[in-house]
PABA-345531 format. One record per residue (C-alpha): x, y, z; residue in three letters. Coordinates in steps of 0.5 Angstrom, whole numbers, plus 500, padded with zeros to 3 digits. Each point is the difference from the previous one (the first is absolute). Layout:
<nodes>
XYZALA/...
</nodes>
This chain:
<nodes>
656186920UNK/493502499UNK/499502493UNK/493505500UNK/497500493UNK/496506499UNK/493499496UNK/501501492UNK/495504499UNK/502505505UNK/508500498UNK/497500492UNK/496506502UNK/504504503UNK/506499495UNK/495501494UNK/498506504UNK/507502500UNK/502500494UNK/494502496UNK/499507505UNK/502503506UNK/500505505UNK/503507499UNK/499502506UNK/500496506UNK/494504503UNK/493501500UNK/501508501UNK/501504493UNK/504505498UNK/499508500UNK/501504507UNK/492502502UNK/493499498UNK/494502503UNK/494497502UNK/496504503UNK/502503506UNK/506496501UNK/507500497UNK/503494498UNK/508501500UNK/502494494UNK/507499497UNK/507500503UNK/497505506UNK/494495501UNK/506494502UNK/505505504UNK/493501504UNK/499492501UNK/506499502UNK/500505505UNK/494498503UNK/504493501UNK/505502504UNK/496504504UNK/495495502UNK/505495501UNK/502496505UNK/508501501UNK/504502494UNK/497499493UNK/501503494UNK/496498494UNK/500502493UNK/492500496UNK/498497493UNK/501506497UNK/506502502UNK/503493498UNK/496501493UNK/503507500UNK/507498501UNK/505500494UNK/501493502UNK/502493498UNK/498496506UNK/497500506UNK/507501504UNK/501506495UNK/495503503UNK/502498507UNK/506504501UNK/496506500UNK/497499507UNK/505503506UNK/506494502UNK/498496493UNK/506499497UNK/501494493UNK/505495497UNK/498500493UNK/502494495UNK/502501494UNK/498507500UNK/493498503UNK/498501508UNK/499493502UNK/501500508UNK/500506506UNK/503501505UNK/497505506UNK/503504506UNK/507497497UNK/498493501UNK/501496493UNK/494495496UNK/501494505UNK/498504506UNK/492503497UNK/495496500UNK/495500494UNK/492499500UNK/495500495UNK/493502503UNK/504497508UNK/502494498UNK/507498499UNK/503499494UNK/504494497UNK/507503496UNK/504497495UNK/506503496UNK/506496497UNK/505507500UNK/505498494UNK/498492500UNK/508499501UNK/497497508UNK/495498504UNK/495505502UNK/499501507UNK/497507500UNK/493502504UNK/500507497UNK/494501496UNK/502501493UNK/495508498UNK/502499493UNK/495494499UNK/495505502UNK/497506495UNK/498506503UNK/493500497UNK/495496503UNK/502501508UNK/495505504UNK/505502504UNK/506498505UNK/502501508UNK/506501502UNK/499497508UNK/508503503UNK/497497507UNK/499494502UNK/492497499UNK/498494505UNK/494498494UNK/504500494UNK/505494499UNK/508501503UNK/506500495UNK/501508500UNK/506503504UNK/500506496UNK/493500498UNK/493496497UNK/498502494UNK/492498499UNK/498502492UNK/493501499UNK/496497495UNK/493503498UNK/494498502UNK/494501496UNK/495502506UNK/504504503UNK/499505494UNK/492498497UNK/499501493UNK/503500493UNK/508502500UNK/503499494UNK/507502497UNK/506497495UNK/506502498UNK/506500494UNK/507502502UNK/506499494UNK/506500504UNK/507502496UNK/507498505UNK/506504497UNK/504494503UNK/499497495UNK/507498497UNK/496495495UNK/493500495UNK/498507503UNK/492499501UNK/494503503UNK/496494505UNK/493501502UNK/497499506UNK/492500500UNK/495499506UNK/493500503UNK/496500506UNK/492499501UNK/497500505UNK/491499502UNK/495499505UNK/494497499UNK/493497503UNK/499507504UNK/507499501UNK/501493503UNK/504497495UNK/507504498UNK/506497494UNK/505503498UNK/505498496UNK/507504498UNK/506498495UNK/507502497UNK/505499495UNK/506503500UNK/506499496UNK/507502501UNK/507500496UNK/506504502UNK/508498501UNK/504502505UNK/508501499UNK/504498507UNK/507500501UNK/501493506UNK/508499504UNK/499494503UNK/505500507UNK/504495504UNK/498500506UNK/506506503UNK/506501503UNK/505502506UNK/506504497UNK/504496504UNK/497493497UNK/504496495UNK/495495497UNK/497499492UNK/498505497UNK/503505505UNK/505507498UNK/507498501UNK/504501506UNK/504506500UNK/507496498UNK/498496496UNK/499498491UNK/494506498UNK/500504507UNK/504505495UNK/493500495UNK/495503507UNK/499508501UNK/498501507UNK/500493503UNK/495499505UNK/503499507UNK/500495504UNK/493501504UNK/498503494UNK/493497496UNK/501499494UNK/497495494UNK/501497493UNK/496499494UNK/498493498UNK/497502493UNK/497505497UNK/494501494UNK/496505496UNK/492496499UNK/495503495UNK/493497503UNK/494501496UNK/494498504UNK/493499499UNK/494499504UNK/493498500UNK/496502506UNK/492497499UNK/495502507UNK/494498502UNK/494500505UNK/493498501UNK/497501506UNK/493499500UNK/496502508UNK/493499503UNK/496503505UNK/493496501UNK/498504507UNK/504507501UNK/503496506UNK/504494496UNK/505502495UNK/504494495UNK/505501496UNK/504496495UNK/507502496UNK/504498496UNK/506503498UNK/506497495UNK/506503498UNK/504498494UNK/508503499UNK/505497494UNK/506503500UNK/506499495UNK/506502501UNK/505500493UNK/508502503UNK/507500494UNK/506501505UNK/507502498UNK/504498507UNK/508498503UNK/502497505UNK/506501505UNK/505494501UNK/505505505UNK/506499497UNK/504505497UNK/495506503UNK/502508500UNK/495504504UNK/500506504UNK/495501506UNK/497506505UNK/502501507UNK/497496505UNK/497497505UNK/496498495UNK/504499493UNK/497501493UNK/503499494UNK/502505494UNK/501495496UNK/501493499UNK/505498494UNK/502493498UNK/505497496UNK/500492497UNK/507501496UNK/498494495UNK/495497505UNK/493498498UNK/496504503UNK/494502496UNK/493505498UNK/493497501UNK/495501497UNK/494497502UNK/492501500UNK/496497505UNK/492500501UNK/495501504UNK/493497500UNK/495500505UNK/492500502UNK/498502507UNK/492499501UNK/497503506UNK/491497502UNK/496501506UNK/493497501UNK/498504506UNK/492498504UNK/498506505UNK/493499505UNK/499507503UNK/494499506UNK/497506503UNK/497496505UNK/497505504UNK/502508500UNK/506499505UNK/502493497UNK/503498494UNK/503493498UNK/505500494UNK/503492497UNK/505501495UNK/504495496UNK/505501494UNK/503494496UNK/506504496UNK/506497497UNK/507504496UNK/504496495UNK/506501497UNK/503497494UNK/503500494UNK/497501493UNK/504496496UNK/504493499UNK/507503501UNK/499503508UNK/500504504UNK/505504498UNK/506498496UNK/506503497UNK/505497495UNK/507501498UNK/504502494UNK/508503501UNK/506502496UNK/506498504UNK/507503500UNK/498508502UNK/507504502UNK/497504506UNK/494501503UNK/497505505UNK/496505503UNK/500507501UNK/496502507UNK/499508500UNK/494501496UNK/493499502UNK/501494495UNK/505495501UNK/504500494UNK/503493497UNK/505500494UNK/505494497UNK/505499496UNK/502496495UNK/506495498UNK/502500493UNK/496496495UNK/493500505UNK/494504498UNK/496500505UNK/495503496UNK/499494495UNK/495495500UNK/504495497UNK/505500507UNK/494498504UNK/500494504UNK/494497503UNK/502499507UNK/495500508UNK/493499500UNK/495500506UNK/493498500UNK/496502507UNK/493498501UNK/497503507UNK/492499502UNK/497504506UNK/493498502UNK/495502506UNK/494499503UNK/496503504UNK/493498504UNK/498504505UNK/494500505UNK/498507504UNK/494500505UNK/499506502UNK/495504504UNK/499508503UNK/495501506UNK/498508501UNK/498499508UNK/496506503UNK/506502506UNK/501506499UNK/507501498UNK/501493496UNK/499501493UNK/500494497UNK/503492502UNK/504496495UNK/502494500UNK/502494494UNK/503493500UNK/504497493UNK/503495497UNK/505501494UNK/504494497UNK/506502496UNK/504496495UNK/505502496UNK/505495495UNK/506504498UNK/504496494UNK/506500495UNK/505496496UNK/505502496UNK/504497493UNK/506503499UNK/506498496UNK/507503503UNK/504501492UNK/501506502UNK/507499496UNK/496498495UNK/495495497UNK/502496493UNK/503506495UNK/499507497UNK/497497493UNK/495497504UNK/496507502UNK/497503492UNK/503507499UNK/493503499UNK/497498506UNK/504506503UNK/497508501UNK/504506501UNK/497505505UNK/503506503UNK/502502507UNK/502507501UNK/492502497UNK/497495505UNK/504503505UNK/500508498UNK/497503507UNK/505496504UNK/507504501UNK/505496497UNK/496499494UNK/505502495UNK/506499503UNK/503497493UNK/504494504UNK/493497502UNK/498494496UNK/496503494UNK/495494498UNK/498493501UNK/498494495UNK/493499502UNK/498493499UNK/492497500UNK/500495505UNK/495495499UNK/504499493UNK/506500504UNK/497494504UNK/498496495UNK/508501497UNK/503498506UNK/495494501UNK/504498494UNK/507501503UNK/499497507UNK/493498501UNK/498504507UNK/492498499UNK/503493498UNK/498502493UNK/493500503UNK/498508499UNK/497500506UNK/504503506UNK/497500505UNK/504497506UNK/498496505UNK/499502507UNK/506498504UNK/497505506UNK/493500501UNK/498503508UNK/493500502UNK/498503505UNK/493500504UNK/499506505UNK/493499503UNK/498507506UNK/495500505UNK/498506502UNK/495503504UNK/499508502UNK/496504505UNK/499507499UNK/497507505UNK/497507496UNK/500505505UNK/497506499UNK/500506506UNK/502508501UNK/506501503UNK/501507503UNK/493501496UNK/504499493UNK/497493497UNK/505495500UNK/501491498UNK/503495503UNK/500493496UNK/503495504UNK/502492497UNK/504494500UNK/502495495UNK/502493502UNK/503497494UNK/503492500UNK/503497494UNK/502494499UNK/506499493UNK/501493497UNK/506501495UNK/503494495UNK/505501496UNK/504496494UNK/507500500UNK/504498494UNK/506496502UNK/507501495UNK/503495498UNK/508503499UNK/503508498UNK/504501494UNK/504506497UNK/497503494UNK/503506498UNK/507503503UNK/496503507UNK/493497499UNK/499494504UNK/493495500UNK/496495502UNK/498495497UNK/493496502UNK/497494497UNK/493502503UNK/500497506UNK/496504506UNK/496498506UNK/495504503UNK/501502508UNK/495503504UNK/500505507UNK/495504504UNK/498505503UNK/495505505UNK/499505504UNK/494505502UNK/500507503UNK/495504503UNK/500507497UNK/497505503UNK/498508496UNK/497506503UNK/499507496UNK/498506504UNK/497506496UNK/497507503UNK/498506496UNK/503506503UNK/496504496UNK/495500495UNK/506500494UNK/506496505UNK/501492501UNK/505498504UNK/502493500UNK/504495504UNK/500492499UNK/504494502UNK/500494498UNK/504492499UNK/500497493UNK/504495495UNK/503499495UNK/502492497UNK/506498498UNK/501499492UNK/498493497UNK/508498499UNK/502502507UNK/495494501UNK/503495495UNK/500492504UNK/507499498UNK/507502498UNK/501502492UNK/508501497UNK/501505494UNK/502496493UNK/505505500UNK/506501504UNK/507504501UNK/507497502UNK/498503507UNK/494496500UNK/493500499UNK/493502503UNK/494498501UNK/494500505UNK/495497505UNK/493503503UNK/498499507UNK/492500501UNK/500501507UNK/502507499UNK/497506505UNK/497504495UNK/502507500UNK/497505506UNK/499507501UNK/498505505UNK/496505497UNK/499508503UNK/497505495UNK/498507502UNK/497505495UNK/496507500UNK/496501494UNK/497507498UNK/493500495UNK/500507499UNK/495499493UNK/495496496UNK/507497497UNK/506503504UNK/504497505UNK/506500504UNK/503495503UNK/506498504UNK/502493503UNK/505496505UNK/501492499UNK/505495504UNK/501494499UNK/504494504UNK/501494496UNK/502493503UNK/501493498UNK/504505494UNK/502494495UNK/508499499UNK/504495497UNK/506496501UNK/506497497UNK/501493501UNK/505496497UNK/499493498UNK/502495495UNK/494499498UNK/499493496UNK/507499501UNK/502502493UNK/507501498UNK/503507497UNK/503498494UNK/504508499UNK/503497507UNK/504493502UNK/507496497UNK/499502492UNK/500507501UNK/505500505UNK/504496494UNK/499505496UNK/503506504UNK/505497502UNK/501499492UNK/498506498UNK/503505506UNK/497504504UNK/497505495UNK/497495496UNK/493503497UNK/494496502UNK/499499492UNK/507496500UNK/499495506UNK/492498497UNK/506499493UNK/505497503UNK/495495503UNK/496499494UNK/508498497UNK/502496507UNK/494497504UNK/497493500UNK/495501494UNK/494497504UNK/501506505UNK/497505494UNK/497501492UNK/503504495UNK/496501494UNK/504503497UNK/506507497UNK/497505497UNK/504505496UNK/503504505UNK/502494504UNK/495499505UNK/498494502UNK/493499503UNK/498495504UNK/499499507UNK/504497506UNK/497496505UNK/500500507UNK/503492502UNK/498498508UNK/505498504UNK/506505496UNK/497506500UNK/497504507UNK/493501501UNK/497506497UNK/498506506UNK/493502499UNK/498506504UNK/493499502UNK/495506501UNK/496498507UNK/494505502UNK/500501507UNK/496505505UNK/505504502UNK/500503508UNK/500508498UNK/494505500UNK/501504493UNK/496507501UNK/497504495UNK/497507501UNK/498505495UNK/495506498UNK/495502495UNK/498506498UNK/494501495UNK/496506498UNK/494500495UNK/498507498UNK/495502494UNK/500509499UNK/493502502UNK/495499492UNK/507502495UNK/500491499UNK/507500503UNK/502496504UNK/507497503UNK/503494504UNK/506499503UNK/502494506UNK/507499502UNK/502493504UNK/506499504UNK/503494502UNK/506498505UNK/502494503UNK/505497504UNK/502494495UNK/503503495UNK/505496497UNK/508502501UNK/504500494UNK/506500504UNK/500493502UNK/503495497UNK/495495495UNK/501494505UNK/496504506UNK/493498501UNK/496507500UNK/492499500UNK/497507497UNK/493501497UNK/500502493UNK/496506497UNK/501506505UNK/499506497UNK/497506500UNK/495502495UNK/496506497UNK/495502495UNK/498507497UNK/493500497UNK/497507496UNK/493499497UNK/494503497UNK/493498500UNK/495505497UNK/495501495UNK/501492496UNK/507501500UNK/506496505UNK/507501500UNK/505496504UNK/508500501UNK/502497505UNK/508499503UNK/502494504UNK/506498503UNK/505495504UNK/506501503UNK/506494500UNK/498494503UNK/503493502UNK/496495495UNK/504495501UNK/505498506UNK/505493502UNK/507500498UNK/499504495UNK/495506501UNK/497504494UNK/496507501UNK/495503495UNK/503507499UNK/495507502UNK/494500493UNK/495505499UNK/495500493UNK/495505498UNK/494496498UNK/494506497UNK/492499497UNK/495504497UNK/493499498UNK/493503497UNK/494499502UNK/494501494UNK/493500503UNK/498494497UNK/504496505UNK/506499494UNK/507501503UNK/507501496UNK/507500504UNK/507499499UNK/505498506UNK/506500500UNK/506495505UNK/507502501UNK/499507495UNK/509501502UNK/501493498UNK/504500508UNK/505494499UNK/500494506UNK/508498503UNK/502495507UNK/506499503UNK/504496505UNK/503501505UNK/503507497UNK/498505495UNK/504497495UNK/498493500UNK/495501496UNK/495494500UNK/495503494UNK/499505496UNK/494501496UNK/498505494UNK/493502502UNK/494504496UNK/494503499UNK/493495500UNK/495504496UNK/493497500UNK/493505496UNK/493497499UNK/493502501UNK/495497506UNK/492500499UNK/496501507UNK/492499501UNK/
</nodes>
């Protein structure tokens, strides 16, 4: 893969921009509501952006919505998907508290399309680190809301821009220098206090500025913005993990009891037979403190030597490092001597979920895991603008930009160690609350709370990289021909060459039943931290059976520990595992489009037509390495592995296939202050990077049931809608509106996935075959899993497994080997993507109104969007049947007051989701309804000096998902409230 190096005096520039000043406010325009000048009333402030972008909307072709560069300055918003989610239709997904992707009319990230000044945008992300990244998504939390002049919102298909987008394409606009003549300057500083924070409570800043000046009679422009940002904040979340679900009327591992049968007596209300229903695998409470840096800069320089030839030339960097420090104190469930009770059906959810182990080894985990990664963002742009006559206009574009993400450290990606206390009594979770309530009991002689009980035990390194670049050609041209009713003829051919490495490689030592003894782990490595506080906002809080505190450890100490115990690293230090998957992938589209502006009067009102076509043809050449295993083993009572002596061999498959896709947008105003709009068009929206791999990967963990794993298919259609949109807009003031719109869309090519069954590699099960049978049938039939891995290690051939040893509690540890020819093959279960033969349809509403009272200063803004599909997923079903879903559908509303008047602005701003599928498979998850009230004020002084204070979350409303029933809670976070104040100078 090409690797583009971006000049080191332009990426030094703009990162010594970014960190020494910065914009407050991304736009040109001032604060203040008006000033006069001359005869003329100049409408400034919070009125001055509601008016920009109006006239957006109105003059648009087809749907858009925009928002200006004050009205994203003014916004008490992190980043700029935060102040997104203002516009109708917009809704987010945050990230560790932070708007970080959007989601419009119901279609989630991977549906929008991003552009900077019209070009497509490179994305990388590496999620949790804990896989190999594959999203196309453009991650908004690289990109501070300072600095950009404004953002479209293009709900209806635009043959000139780039495809990609389904729901939507968002075009941000950065600022241009000879658009706005003369000498503007602005800088800024904002201290920001998260009440999040469980740990060292402190104020960050953010500082930022913007110049921007014209020379040579206004011939020669440059401008130059920057921003540092600097964040910390903690999230409390409570996590379930879940198998996969049940029939009430299967008897499998892990299931309920049959009726009649040892510990049916311990279930309240069984599900039934048809019933749904599904157990927890484990459960834990995390304590995460995060910091971010967030470093932005821009240089544009442009020149104009004759009125007719404008050039321009940018560069854009973006720099986000994100550390994430979690301590958690979980259990995990073997279904055994389980006691339960359950809601009625169809679909069953659990009231509580109790286990009992006797004398049995089960154990509390303590772990820590940390998460280190930098994310950097640049774009080299060149535009040549040529009006060669007055009705003829040439345009050459081409960008070369690039998204890497990667860790920031020697350790990974993401890692995550283990520490235990074995030998607990019961464990459970209470699930009637809003947060899931975990509590234990202890056996006589084991203090869970004491340090010196504690065993090192599992670890895991993970190390993921996401790079892609872009380059991409445009030559476009627009012709205004004296004919009449013919506005203008435009049309475009481009190139756009994509390349896309996605990454990872793990370390991971199984011990999960322990790793050398409890002395070799120091007592004072150890910290108390408490959870009823972290948790107080959630109902279950103070339930006094909850887990009161957690031992917090220091992680990169912890590592140096168990490198001394079991050498992870091989003593090195440096963790950084090698890739065992490696998927490159080479995307190149060639595109050309035509397009026809019609202007004429239709029943004497003034009315367009525009017209287009977009011919797309795409050519995908995707390799993949594959690591091979060398065999299984069983490393703890229900954990099962693979083990790899990094043997891989890359495979390669490709793909192509090319559309025609046509658009047409008709407007007429029926009055003056009436626009009625309607438009129908084609697009597309590619598959994700991983349902593209070359080749088929298996999962390192397994089950006694079998493992999982996937394959990719290149040759996959890209998803296809059919769009219809009909909208009536009402303009009845300088800044006042009233709109309402229709959308359709039919959706093809939707992609599905299928199980397929295959024993892959030829790998024998080692939970499975003659030895077990052995043991069984000298156990009986009620033997735990802990016995027969006993009576194996006390019987079998010693070749067949290790054991390192009896801890004081009669544990043995070590790991029994699967042993070919004897044991039967592992059934691995692949996921393969597939283009399903259904029609998914989408349709919604979108209310918006936009309304300031007369001179008082006072205004409001209120939109509502619904949306209804016909794919919603079916809870009822049994987790074995395949359903294809879109995830994100929801409606959402907004309820914004404002005031703007003599220097002084004011904001408050409602913003709502209801329920929503985020996740769907086997096992499906949801995010519950959410609303938060963000709120801002600022005061302008006559020299251009602005103070203000903002606020985000200001009820400190809590985040919660679940599966397939209520009482499955997936997670549930304790939110707070983001406070930030500071000071912004404007010339």
């Amino acid at each position: 893969m090409k690797s583009y190096r971006t000049p080191d005096f332009l990426k030094l520039g703009a990162s010594v921009l970014a960190l020494s000043c910065a914009t407050g406010a991304g736009a040109l325009a001032q604060d203040g509501d008006e000033e006069a000048n001359g005869d003329v009333i100049i409408v400034r402030g919070i009125r001055q952006s509601l008016q920009a972008s109006m006239n957006i909307k109105r003059e648009a072709q087809g749907v858009v919505d925009a928002i200006s560069a004050e009205d994203i300055g003014k916004f008490p918003d992190t980043n700029l998907a935060e102040s997104l989610q203002r516009i109708t239709g917009v809704s987010i997904e945050r990230n560790n508290g932070e708007g970080a992707t959007v989601t419009v009319r119901g279609f989630g990230p991977e549906f929008n399309l991003v552009t900077l000044n019209g070009r497509q945008m490179p994305t990388s992300s590496l999620g949790d680190g804990a896989s190999p990244p594959s999203s196309r998504s453009f991650d908004f939390g690289n990109l501070a809301s300072e600095g950009i002049s404004g953002v479209q919102v293009y709900k209806t298909t635009n043959v000139t821009l780039p495809t990609g987008g389904i729901g939507s394409v968002l075009n941000i606009s950065t600022t241009r220098p000879l658009e706005a003549p003369g000498l503007h300057f602005t800088a800024g500083f904002k201290g920001v206090y998260d009440t999040t924070q469980l740990e060292d409570e402190t104020v960050t800043p953010e500082v930022s500025m913007l110049y921007s000046d014209t020379f040579a009679d206004d011939r020669f422009g440059v401008a130059l913005s920057g921003s540092y940002q600097e964040r910390q904040s903690s999230i409390a979340q409570a996590n379930i993990g879940w198998r996969d679900g049940y029939l009430g009327s299967e008897n499998n591992w892990g299931s309920l009891a049959q009726p009649g049968t040892p510990g049916a007596a311990n279930i309240t209300n069984r599900p039934g037979p048809n019933d749904v229903y599904a157990v927890p695998q484990n459960g834990s409470y995390d304590l995460s403190d995060i910091t971010r840096e967030r470093i932005n800069g821009q240089l544009t320089l442009q020149f104009r030597p004759i009125e007719s030839l404008t050039g321009t030339l940018d560069y854009t960097y973006s720099q986000s490092v994100s550390e994430v420090r979690t301590n958690s104190v979980g259990i995990w469930f073997n279904h055994g001597n389980t006691s339960s009770a359950w809601t009625d059906g169809p679909v069953a959810g659990p009231i509580f979920y109790e286990e009992d182990f006797g004398a049995g080894p089960s154990d509390l985990s303590y772990s820590g895991a940390l998460t280190e990664n930098l994310s950097e963002n640049e774009s080299l742009g060149f535009n040549l603008e040529w009006a060669a006559r007055d009705n003829l206009t040439f345009t050459l574009d081409y960008h070369d930009s690039s998204a890497e993400s990667r860790p920031n450290n020697n350790l990974g990606t993401s890692i995550s160690l283990g520490t235990a206390v074995f030998g607990l009594q019961t464990q459970g979770i209470d699930f009637s609350n809003d947060l899931p309530v975990l509590y234990y009991t202890e056996p006589a002689g084991v203090d869970v709370e004491d340090p010196a009980q504690r065993f090192a035990t599992g670890n895991a390194f993970r190390n993921a990289f996401q790079s892609s670049e872009i380059q991409q050609t445009r030559f476009m041209a627009s012709y205004q021909p004296d004919i009449g009713f013919v506005d203008s003829l435009d049309f475009g051919v481009e190139r756009l060459e994509n390349q896309v490495r996605s990454a990872f490689g793990f370390i991971q030592q199984d011990l999960w039943g322990g790793n050398g003894t409890a002395a070799d782990i120091p007592d004072d490595i150890f910290y108390e931290r408490d959870l009823p506080s972290a948790f107080s906002d959630l109902s279950g809080s103070d339930d006094p059976r909850m887990i009161q505190s957690l031992l917090a450890f220091d992680i990169p100490r912890m590592v140096q520990i168990i490198e001394g115990i079991s050498a992870p690293c091989g003593g090195t230090g440096n963790c950084l595992a090698p890739y065992t998957t490696d998927r490159r992938i080479e995307e190149t589209t060639t595109a050309a489009y035509f397009q026809a502006d019609f202007g004429f009067d239709l029943f004497d009102r003034p009315a367009n037509l525009v017209a287009g076509v977009r011919y797309e043809e795409t050519e995908i050449d995707s390799a993949a390495l594959v690591p091979i295993p060398i065999g299984t083993q069983w490393v703890a009572d229900n954990e099962y592995g693979l083990i790899f002596d990094g043997s891989q061999d890359f495979t390669s498959l490709q793909g192509e296939y090319d559309y025609w896709l046509p658009a047409v947008d008709f407007d007429i105003e029926v009055r003056e202050d009436v626009v009625l709009r309607a438009s129908y068009s084609q697009s597309i929206t590619r598959p994700a990077y991983n349902l593209m791999q070359g080749g088929q990967t298996v999962d390192q963990l397994f089950r006694i049931g079998g493992g999982t794993g996937s394959q990719g298919d290149p040759g996959l259609l890209p998803f296809e809608s059919e769009n219809w949109d009909f909208s009536a807009e009402w303009y009845y003031g300088e800044d006042s509106y009233f709109s309402i719109g229709y959308f359709h869309k039919n959706v093809e090519n939707f992609i599905s996935s299928d199980l397929v069954d295959v024993a892959a590699f030829s790998l024998p099960h080692p939970g499975l075959g003659a030895r077990v049978d052995a043991a069984v049938a000298a156990l009986g039939a009620g033997a735990t899993t802990s016995d027969i891995r006993q009576w194996i290690f006390d019987n079998a051939d010693p070749s067949t497994f290790n054991a390192t040893g009896t801890n004081s509690l009669g544990f043995t540890t070590g790991q029994i080997f699967g042993v070919d020819g004897q044991d039967p093959f592992v059934n691995f279960r692949v996921n393969v993507p597939v283009n399903s033969e259904e029609t998914a349809e989408l349709k919604g509403w979108e209310i918006a109104l936009q309304h300031t009272f007369g001179e008082s200063g006072f205004g409001m803004i209120a939109n509502y969007t619904i949306v209804d599909g016909d794919v919603e997923f079916d809870n009822t079903q049994p987790w074995t049947v395949t359903q294809f879903t879109l995830t994100g559908l929801s409606d959402s509303a907004n309820l914004i007051g404002f005031y703007d008047k003599d220097g002084l602005q004011a904001r408050i701003a409602y913003n709502w989701r209801d329920e929503y599928l985020a996740g769907n498979g086997p096992n499906p998850f949801y995010r519950e309804a959410y609303g938060q009230i963000d709120a801002n004020a600022s005061y302008e002084f006559r020299d251009g000096l602005t103070v203000f204070v903002e606020g985000i979350n200001l009820t400190n409303e809590n985040f919660r998902g679940h599966r397939r029933h209520p009482n499955t809670a997936f997670f549930a976070f304790d939110g707070g409230a983001r406070y930030m104040f500071g000071a912004r100078y404007t010339y």
